[in-house]
C-alpha positions in Angstrom: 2.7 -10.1 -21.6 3.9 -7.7 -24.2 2.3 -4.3 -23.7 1.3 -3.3 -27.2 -0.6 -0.3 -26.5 -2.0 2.6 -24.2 -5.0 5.1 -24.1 -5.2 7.7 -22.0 -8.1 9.8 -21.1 -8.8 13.2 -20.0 -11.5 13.3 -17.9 -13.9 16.1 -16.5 -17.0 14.7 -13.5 -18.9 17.3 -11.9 -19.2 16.2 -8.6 -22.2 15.5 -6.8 -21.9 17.6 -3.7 -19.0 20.2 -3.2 -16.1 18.8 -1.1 -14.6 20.7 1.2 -11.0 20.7 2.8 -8.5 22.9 3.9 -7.2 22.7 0.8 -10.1 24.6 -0.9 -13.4 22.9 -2.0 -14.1 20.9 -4.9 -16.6 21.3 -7.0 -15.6 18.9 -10.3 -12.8 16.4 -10.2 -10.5 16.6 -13.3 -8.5 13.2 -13.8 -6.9 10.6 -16.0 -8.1 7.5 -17.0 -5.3 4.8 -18.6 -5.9 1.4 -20.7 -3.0 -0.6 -21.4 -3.1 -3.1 -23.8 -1.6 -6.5 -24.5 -0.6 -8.4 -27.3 -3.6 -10.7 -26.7 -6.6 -7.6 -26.9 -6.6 -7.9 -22.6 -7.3 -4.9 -21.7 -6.5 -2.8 -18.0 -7.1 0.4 -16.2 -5.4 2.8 -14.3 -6.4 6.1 -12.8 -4.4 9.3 -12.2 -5.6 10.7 -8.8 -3.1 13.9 -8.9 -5.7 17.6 -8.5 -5.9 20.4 -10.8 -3.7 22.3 -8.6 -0.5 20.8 -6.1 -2.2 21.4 -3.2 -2.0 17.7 -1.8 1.4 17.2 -3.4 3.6 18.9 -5.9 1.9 16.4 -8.5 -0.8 17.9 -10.5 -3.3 16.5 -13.7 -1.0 18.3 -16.5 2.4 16.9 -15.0 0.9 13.8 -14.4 0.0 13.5 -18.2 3.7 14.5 -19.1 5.0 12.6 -17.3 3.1 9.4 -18.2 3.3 10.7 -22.1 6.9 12.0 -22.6 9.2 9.0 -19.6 6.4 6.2 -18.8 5.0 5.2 -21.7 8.6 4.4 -23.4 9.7 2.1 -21.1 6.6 -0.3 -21.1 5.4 0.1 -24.6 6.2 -2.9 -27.0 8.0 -4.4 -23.8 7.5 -7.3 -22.1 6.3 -7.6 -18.9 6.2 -11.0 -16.7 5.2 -9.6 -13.3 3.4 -5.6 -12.4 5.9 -5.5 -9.5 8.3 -5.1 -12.5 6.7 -1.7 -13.4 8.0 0.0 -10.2 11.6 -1.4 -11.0 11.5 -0.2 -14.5 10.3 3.0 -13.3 12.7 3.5 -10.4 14.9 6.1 -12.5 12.0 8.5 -12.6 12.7 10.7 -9.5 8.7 10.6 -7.7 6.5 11.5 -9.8 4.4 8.9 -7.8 0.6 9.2 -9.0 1.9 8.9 -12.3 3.6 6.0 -11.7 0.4 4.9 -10.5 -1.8 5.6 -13.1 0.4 3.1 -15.1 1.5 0.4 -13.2 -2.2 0.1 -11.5 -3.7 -0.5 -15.6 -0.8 -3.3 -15.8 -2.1 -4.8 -12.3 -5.6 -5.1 -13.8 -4.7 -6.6 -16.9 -2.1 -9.1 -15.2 -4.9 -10.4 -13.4 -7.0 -10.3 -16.5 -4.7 -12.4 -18.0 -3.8 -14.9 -15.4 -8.0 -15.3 -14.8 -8.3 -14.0 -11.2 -9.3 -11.3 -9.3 -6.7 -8.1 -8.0 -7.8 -8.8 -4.8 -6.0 -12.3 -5.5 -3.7 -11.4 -7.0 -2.5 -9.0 -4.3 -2.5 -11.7 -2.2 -6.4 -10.4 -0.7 -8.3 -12.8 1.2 -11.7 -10.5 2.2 -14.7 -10.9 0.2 -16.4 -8.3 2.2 -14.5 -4.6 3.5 -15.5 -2.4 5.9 -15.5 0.8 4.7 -15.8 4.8 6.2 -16.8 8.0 5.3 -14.6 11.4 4.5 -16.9 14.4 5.2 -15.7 18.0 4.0 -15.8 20.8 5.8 -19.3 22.3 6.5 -20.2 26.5 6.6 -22.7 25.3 9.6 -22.3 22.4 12.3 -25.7 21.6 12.6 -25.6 20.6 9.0 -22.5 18.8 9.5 -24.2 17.0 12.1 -27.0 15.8 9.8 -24.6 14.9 7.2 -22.7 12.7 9.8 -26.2 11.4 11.2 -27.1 10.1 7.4 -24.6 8.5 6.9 -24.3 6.6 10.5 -27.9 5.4 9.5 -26.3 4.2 6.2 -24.3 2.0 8.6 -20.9 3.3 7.6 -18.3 1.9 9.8 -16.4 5.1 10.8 -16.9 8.8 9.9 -14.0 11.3 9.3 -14.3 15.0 9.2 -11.9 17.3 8.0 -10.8 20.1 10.4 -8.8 23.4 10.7 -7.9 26.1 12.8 -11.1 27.8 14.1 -13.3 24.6 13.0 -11.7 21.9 15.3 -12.3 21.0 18.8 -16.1 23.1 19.2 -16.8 20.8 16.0 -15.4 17.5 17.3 -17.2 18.4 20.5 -20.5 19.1 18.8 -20.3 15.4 16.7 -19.0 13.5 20.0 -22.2 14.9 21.6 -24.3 13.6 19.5 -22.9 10.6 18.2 -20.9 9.0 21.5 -20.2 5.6 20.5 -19.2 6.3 16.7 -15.7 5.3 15.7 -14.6 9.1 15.0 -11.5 10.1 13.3 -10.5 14.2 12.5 -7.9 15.2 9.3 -6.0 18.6 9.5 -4.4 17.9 6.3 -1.3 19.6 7.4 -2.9 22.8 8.9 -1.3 22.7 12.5 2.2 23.7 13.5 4.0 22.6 17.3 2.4 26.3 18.2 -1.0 24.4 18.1 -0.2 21.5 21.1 -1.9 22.6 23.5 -5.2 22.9 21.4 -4.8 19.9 19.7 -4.3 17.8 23.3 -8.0 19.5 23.9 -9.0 16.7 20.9 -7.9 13.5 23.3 -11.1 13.5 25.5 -13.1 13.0 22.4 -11.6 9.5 22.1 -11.0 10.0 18.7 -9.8 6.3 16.3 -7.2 8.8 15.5 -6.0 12.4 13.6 -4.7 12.7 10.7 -1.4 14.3 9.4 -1.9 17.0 11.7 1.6 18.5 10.8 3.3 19.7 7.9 3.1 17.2 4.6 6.7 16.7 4.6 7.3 16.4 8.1 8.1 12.8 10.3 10.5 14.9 13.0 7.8 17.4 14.3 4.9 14.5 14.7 7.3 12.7 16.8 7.9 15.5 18.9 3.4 15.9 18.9 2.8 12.0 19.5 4.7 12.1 22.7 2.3 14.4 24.3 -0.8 13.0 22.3 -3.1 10.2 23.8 -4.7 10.4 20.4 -3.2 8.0 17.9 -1.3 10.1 14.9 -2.1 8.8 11.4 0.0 9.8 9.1 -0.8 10.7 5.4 0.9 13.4 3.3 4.5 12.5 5.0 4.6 9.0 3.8 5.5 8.1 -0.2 7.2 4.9 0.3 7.9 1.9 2.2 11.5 4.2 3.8 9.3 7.2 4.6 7.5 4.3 6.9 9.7 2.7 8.0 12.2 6.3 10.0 8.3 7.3 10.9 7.4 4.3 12.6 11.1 3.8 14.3 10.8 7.7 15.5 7.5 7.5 16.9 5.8 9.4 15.0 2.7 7.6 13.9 0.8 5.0 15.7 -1.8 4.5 12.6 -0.7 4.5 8.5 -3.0 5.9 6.1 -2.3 3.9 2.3 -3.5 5.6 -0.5 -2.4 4.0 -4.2 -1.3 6.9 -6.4 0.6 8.9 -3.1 3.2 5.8 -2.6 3.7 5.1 -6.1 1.1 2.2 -6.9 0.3 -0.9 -5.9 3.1 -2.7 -5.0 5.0 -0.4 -2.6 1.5 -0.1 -1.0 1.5 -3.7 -0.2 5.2 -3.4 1.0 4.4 -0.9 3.4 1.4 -3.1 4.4 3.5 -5.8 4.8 6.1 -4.0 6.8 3.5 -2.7 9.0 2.1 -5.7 9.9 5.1 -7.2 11.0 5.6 -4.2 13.1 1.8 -4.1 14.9 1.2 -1.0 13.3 -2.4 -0.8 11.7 -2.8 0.1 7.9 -6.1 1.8 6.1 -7.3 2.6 2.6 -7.4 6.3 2.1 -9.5 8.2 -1.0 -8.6 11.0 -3.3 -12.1 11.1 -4.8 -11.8 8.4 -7.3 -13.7 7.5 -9.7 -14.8 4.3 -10.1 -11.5 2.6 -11.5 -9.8 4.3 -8.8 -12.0 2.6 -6.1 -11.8 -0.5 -7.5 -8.0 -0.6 -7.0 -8.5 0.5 -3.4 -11.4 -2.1 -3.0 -9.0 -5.0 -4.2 -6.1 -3.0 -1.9 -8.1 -3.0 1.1 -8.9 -7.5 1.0 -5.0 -7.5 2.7 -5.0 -8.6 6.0 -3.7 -5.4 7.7 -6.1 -3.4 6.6 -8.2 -3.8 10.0 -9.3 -0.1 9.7 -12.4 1.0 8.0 -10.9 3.4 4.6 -12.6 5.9 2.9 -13.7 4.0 -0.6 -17.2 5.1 0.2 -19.9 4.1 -2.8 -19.6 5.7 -6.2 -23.4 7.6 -5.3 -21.2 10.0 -2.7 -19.6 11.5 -5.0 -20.8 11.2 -8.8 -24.5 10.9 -10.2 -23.3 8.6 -12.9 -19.8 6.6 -12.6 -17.4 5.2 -15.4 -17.6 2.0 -14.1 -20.3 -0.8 -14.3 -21.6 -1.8 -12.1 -20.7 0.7 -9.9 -19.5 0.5 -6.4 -22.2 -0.1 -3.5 -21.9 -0.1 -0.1 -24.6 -1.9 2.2 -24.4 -1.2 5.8 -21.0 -0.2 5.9 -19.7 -3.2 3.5 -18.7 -3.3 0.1 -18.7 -6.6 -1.6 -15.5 -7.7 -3.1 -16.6 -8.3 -6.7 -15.7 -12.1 -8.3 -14.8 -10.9 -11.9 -11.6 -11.1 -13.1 -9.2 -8.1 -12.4 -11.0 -5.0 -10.4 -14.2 -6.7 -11.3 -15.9 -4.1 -12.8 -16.3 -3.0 -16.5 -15.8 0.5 -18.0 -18.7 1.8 -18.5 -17.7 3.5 -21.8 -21.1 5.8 -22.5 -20.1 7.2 -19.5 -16.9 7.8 -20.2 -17.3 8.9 -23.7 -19.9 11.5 -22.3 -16.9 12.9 -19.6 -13.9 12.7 -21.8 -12.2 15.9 -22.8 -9.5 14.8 -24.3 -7.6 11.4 -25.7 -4.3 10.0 -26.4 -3.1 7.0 -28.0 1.1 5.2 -28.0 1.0 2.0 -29.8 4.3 -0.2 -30.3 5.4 -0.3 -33.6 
């Protein structure tokens, strides 16, 4: 396929209830949306998952859309492509930069498998046509209401509920939810806000029989968990620390993880994510699908991601109606009793739902080959 053109869209959603990490909370998610075309009028889409700010990683929306504008775009436009894994290749002279990466190669993914009339999930070598799925709940001002949020969404029959902790909103909280819910597949995420100062309180966490906590350390760090996991019962997941299949690989052989949280745009797209599955299935280690409060094309690609084999956790690609009152996608993504169906249409099997996305675009770019 010969890439003849690419849109890119800046988008603006308000979101439909804050979200709260230790981060900072979120109140609108600003993002880009990608469509590359090819020579036949196939068309596939990408999404940028990179914040306003570089508080997950030192990626951000703005160098995101340099990045993609001013280094990606000329080395795929007017080119010809046989396979998406040839993106990453192509790319590989681009120093990280990985959720831009991303954004691309996941809209030449969609429109491979557009072209060659199947689904992503086959193409990616999927087999589920159902996935379990979880829930990623922000932080809350009050525990009671956290504990009705957590209830609601049990009822919806989610599969396994994660809360975001911090120092001074940890193990009373975890307590609190274990309490009440003692047979719920639980799971806490620091997002990097403990230090090896913190131990002793976060050994306090392994009575609660937790699935697991994740990245508990610093984002950059694989040595320090090691040195944590070894006096842990609690599995360590590990999410910020690991951008490619040899970040996995020295974390797994030091010990530092028991658990590997995947997430499309933070390893550089699809096909390093499904060599680190791969990898981690050979090794016993257990993979899931983490969210970065995508959109609808963003969920798709982690709904076609999560059909792998390995993926024997429950992710977070919770139903479009968490997060957004009206999605770009159509239709959008449902969850019933904790499953999302694995949709039959060719690529992520679900159309752009353009009125939407007219009505949340801010800004657009076009690169056509010449």
């Amino acid at each position: 396929m010969i890439i003849q053109e690419i849109n890119i869209r800046k988008m603006k959603m308000k979101m439909k209830h804050p979200f709260t990490t230790s981060f900072g909370t979120f109140h609108e998610k600003n993002f880009l949306l990608l469509e590359a075309k090819d020579e036949l009028g196939n068309s596939g889409w990408g999404e940028s998952v990179a914040f306003d700010s570089p508080w997950y990683n030192e990626e951000t929306l703005e160098t995101n859309l340099h990045i993609i504008k001013d280094f990606l775009i000329p080395i795929i436009v007017g080119k010809k492509i046989g396979h998406p894994d040839e993106v990453s290749e192509r790319f590989s002279a681009i120093r990280k930069n990985n959720m831009a990466k991303s954004t691309v190669e996941g809209a030449i993914w969609d429109l491979y498998a557009k072209r060659n009339e199947m689904t992503l999930a086959h193409a990616l070598g999927g087999k589920l046509d159902k996935i379990e799925v979880g829930i990623s709940i922000g932080i809350h001002e009050k525990v009671e209401d956290l504990v009705e949020t957590v209830r609601r969404f049990v009822e919806e029959g989610y599969k396994r509920i994660k809360v975001k902790i911090k120092p001074g909103y940890d193990v009373e909280v975890i307590r609190e939810l274990r309490k009440q819910f003692p047979d719920v597949p639980l799971m806490a995420d620091a997002n990097s806000a403990y230090t090896l100062d913190d131990v002793e309180l976060l050994k306090q966490l392994d009575v609660f029989n937790l699935t697991m906590i994740e990245q508990p350390l610093a984002s950059d760090d694989i040595i320090d968990h090691a040195t944590l996991q070894k006096q842990l019962i609690t599995p360590i997941c590990l999410d910020e620390s690991i951008h490619s299949l040899e970040d996995t690989r020295k974390a797994v052989e030091l010990g530092s993880t028991k658990i590997i949280n995947i997430k499309i745009g933070r390893v550089g797209g699809l096909t390093e994510a499904k060599r680190i599955h791969d990898y981690c299935m050979e090794q016993g280690i257990p993979v899931w699908c983490g969210g970065m409060l995508e959109s609808g094309i963003g969920r798709a690609h982690n709904v076609a991601l999560t059909t792998l084999p390995n993926f024997i956790l429950p992710g977070d690609t919770a139903g479009s109606s968490r997060y957004w009152e009206e999605d770009v996608i159509s239709p959008e993504v449902i969850v019933e009793d904790g499953y999302i169906t694995v949709p039959t249409a060719y690529g992520i099997g679900y159309e752009p739902n353009y009125n939407a996305m007219d009505k949340f675009t801010v800004e657009q770019y076009q690169f056509k080959a010449y």
